[in-house]
BANUKOL-98814 format. One line per field, with one value per residue (C-alpha): residue in one letter; x, y, z; residue number from 1. Coordinates in nm, 4 decimals. Layout:
% residues N
residuo (a ...)
c1 (X ...)
c2 (Y ...)
c3 (Z ...)
num (NUM ...)
END
This chain:
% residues 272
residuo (x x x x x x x x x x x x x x x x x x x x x x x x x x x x x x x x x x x x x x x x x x x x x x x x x x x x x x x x x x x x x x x x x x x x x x x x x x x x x x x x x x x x x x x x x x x x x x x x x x x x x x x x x x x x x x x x x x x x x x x x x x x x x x x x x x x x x x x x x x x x x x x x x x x x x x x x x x x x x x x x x x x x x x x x x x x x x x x x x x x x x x x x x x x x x x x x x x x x x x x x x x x x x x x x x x x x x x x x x x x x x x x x x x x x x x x x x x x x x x x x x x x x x x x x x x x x x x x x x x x x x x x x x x x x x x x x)
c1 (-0.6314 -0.8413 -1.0411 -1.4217 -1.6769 -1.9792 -2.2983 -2.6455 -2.9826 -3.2047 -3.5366 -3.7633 -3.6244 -3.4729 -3.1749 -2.8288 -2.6007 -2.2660 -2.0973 -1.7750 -1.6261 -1.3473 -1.3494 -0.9953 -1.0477 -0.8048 -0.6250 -0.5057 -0.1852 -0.1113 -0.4142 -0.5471 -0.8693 -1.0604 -0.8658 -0.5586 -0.6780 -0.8638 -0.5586 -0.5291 -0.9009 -0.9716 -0.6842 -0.7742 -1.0520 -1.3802 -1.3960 -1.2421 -1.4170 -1.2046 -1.3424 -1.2455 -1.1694 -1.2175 -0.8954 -0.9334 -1.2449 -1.0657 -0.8418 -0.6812 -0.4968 -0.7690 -1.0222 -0.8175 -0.7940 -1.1408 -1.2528 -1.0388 -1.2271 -1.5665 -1.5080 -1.3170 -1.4595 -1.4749 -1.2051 -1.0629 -0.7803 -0.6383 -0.4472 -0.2238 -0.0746 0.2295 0.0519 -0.2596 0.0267 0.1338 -0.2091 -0.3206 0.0169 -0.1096 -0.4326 -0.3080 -0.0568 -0.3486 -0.6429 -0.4657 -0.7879 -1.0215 -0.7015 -0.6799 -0.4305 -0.2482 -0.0957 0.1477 0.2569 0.4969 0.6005 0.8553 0.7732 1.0236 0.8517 0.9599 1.3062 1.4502 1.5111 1.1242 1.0261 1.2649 1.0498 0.6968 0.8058 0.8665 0.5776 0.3634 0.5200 0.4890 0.1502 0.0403 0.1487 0.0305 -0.2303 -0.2360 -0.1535 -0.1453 0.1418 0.4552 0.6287 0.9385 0.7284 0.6377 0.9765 0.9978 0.6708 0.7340 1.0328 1.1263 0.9752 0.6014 0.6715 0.5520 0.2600 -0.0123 -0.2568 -0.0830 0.0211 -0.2714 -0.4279 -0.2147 -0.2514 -0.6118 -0.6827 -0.4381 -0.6539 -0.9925 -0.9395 -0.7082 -0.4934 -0.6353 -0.6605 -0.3031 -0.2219 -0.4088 -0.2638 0.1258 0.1014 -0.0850 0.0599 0.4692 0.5494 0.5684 0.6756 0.9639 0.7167 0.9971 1.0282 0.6419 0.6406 0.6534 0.3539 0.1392 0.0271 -0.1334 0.0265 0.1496 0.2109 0.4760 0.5403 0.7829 1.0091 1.3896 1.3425 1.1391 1.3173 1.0506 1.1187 1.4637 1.3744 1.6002 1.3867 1.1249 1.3368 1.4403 1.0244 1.0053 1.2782 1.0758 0.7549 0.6424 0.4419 0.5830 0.5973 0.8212 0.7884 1.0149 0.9644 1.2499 1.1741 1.0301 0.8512 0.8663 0.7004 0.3486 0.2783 -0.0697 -0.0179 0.2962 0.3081 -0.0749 -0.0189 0.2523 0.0697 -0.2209 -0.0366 0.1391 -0.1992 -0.3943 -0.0722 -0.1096 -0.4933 -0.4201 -0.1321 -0.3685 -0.6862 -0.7211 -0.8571 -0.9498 -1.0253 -1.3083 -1.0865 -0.9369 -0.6254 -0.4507 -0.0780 0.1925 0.3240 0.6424 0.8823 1.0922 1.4210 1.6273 1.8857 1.5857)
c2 (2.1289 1.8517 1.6126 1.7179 1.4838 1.5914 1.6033 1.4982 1.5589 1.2666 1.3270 1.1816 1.3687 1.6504 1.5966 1.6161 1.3055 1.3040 1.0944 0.9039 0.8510 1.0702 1.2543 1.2463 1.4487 1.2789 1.4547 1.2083 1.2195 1.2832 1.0173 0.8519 0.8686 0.7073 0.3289 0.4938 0.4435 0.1108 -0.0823 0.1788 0.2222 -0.1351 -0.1252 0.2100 0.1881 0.1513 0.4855 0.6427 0.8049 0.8702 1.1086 1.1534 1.4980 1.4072 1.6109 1.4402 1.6816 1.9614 2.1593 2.4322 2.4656 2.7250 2.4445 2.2097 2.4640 2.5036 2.1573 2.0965 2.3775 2.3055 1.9086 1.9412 1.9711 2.3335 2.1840 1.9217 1.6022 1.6346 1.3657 1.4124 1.1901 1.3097 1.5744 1.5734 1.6678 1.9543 2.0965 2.0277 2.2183 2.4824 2.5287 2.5013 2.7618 2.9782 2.8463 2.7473 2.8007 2.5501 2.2344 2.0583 1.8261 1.7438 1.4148 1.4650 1.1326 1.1221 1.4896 1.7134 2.0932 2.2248 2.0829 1.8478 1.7416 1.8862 1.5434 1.4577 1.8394 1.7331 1.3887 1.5603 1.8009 1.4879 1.3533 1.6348 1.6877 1.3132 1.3120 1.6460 1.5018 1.1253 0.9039 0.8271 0.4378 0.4363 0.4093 0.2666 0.0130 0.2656 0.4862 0.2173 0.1526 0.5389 0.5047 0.1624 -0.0193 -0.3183 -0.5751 -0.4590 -0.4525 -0.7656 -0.7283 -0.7239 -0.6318 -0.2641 -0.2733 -0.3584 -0.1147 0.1845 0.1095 0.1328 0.4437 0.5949 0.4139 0.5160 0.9242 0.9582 1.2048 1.4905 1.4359 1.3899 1.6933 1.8981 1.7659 1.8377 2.1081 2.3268 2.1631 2.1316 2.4450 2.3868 2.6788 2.5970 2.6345 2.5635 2.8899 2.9130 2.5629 2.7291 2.9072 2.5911 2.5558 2.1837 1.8862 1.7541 1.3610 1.3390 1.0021 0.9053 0.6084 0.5894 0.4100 0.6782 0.7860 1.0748 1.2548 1.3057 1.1463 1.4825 1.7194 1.5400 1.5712 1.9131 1.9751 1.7762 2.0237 2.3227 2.2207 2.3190 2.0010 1.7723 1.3627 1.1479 0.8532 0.7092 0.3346 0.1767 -0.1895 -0.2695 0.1201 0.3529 0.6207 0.4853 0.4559 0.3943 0.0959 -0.0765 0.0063 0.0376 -0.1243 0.0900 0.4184 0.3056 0.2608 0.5583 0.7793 0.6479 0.7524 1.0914 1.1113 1.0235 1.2279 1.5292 1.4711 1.1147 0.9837 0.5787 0.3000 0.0537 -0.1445 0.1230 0.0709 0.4206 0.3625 0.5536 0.8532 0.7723 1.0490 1.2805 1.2983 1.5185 1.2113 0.9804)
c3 (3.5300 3.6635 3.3972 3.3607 3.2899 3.0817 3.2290 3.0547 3.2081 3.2340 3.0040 3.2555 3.5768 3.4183 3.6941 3.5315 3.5391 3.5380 3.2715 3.3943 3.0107 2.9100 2.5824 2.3334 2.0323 1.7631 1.4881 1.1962 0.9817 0.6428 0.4154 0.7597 0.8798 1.1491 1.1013 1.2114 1.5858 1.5439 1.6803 2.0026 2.0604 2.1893 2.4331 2.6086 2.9152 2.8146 2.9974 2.6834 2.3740 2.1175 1.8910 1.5393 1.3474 0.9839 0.8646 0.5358 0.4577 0.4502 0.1217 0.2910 0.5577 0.7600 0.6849 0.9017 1.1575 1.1163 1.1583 1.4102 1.6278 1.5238 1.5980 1.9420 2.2751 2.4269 2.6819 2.4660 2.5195 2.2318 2.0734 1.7048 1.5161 1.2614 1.0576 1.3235 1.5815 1.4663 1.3843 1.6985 1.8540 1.6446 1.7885 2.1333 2.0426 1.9271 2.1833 2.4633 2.6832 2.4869 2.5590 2.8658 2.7610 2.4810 2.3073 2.0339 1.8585 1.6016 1.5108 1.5861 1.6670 1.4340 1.1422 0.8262 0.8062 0.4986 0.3120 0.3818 0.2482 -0.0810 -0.1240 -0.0865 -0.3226 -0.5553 -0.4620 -0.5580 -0.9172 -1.0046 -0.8791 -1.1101 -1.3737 -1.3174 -1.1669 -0.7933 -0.7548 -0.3972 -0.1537 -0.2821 -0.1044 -0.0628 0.1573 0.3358 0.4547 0.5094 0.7527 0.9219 1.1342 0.9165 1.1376 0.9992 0.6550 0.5684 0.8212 0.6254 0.8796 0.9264 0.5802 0.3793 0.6238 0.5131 0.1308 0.1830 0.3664 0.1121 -0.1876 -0.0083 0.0449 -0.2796 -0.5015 -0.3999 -0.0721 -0.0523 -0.2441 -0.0503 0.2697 0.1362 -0.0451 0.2528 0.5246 0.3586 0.5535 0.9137 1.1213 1.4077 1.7528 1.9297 2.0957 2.1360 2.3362 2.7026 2.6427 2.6679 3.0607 3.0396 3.0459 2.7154 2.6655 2.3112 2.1898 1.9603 1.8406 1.8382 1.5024 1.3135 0.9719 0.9972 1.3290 1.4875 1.8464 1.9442 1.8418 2.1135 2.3959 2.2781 2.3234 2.6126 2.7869 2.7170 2.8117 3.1570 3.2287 2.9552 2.9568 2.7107 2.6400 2.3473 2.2166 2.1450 1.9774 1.6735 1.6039 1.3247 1.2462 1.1821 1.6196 1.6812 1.4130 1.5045 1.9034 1.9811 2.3615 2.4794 2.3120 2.5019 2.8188 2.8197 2.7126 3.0084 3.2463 3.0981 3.1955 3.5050 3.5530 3.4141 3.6819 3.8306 3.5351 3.6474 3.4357 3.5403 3.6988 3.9386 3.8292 3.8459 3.6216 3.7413 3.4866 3.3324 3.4658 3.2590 3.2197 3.0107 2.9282 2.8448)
num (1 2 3 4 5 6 7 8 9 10 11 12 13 14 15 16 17 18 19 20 21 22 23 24 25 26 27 28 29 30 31 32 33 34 35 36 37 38 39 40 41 42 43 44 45 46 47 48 49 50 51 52 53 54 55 56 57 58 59 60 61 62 63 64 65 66 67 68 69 70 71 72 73 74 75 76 77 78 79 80 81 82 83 84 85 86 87 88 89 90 91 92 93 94 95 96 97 98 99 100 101 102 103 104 105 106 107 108 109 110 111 112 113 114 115 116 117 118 119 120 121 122 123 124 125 126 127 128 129 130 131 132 133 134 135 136 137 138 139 140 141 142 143 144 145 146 147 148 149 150 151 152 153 154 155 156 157 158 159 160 161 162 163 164 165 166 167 168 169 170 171 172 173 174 175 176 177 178 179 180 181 182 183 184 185 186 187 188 189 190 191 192 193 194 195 196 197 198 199 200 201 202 203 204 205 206 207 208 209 210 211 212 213 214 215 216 217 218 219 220 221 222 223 224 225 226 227 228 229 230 231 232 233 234 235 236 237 238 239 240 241 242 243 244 245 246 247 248 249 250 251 252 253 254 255 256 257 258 259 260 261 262 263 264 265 266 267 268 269 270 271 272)
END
């Protein structure tokens, strides 16, 4: 399915114009909000609007559904990060007529690993009972390759977002979201061309499980980073995201940047 531009209409000539910038529609993670892309959004073409679904708004998990609907373009370029990844699989799953293409960063179709269900469910009863003092450093070395932790530009980044939307936020986020439903099976049913991203280094995902999705996909691309990446992608590997995101728009209708440049899609491989 071939990218479509929006079209305005000029006030004074009432003829419509078309618009040459390309719409992305981005779905957060678990306590991120709209700083989780401000390392990727400079390094995309200035042809690129990245929109941003405030997930955080939301308590339940229809609300998310909901907002992610009401904030997403009739034909949307999706993009999901971790928790904002398997929502937006969701609603593909579920709208597959309203996606034209669809990024999935950080997230396995098959839902939480069992040792990451065990620590939200710790989470959650410590945080009950107790204040919310904001991310410990021990999640951060669940969330980030070693390299970043002392990185205070990603890190101090992190702590605040987490600080900023707060305790209930993050309940709300784990205990709606904890249990993820294996799409596996469902994954052929998507006709559009899906980008996943992942990192060999991420504690979070099982790099795997993405080339398990990547195999049943009908129009799937892979790309898997391999130095210096955990979990927390648009953060620590915001070039290489960015590279292989404007591939996939190009790969799903001759998207250009201004400079003409047209990258060439990484290919897939079932070995990659």
């Amino acid at each position: 399915m071939p990218l479509r531009p929006s079209t305005t209409t000029d006030v004074n000539s009432q003829t419509p114009l078309q618009e040459t910038r390309t719409r992305l529609d981005c779905i957060p993670g678990t306590l991120c909000d709209a700083r989780m892309w401000s390392r990727l959004a400079p390094l995309l073409s200035d042809n690129i609007d990245l929109q941003h679904i405030p997930l955080h708004e939301a308590r339940t998990r229809g609300q998310m559904q909901q907002l992610i609907a009401s904030h997403s373009a009739p034909q949307a370029h999706l993009v999901g990060f971790s928790l904002g990844a398997y929502l937006a699989l969701e609603h593909a799953l579920a709208h597959p007529q309203r996606v034209q293409s669809l990024t999935l960063i950080a997230n396995s179709a098959k839902g939480l690993l069992p040792e990451e269900i065990a620590a939200r469910q710790r989470i959650v009863t410590m945080l009950e009972r107790n204040a919310y003092a904001g991310i410990t450093r021990q999640r951060l070395r669940e969330l980030l390759h070693p390299s970043h932790l002392d990185d205070i530009a990603i890190t101090g980044l992190i702590r605040q977002m987490g600080l900023d939307l707060g305790k209930d936020v993050l309940l709300a986020q784990f205990i709606t979201t904890i249990d993820r439903p294996d799409l596996m099976a469902r994954l052929p049913e998507l006709p559009f061309p899906v980008l996943i991203v992942g990192a060999e280094d991420d504690k979070l995902v099982h790099p795997d499980d993405l080339r398990a999705m990547a195999a049943r996909l009908p129009r799937a691309t892979l790309t898997l980073l391999k130095d210096n990446t955990g979990h927390m992608i648009p953060l620590e590997a915001p070039g290489a995201l960015a590279d292989a995101m404007r591939a996939h728009l190009e790969a799903a209708g001759n998207f250009n940047d201004n400079g003409g440049h047209r990258a060439m899609p990484p290919p897939f491989s079932p070995n990659q």
